[in-house]
N, C-alpha and C positions, 0 to 999 in steps of 0.2 A: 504494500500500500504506500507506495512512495507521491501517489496522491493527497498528500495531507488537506489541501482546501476542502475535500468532499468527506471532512469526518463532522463539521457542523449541520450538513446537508444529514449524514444518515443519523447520529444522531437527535437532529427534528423528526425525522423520519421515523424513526422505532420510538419516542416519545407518542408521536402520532397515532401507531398504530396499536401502544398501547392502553391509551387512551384515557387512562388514571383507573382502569382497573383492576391493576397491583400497582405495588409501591414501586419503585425504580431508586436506584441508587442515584449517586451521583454520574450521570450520563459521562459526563468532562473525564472522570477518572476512570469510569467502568470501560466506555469504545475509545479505544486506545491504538496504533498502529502497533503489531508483534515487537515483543523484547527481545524475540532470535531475529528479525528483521526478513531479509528473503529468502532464509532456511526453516523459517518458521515451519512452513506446510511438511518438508522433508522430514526433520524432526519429528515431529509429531507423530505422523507416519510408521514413523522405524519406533517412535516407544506404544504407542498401539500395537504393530507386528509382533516386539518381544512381550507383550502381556502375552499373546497368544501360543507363540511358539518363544520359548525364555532361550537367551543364548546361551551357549554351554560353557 
């Protein structure tokens, strides 16, 4: 997400679409760009895959 101007956009957006139904955190701190940056999704990934199959 090296798009950062369109983290105000979704943030309105999922405020939106929740509608005050449930509570919502702090949007600003909660939708946030990844803290591994553009390894994020690979990451993640491979620790999903070793829950399933554990490395040896």
């Amino acid at each position: 997400m090296h798009q950062t101007h369109l983290f105000p956009r979704i943030r309105h957006h999922v405020a939106a679409c929740i509608n005050g139904y449930v509570a919502l955190p702090d949007l600003d701190t909660f939708i946030v760009p990844p803290a591994l940056g553009d390894r994020a999704g690979v990451l993640g990934a491979l620790a999903l895959a070793e829950e399933v199959v554990p490395w040896p």
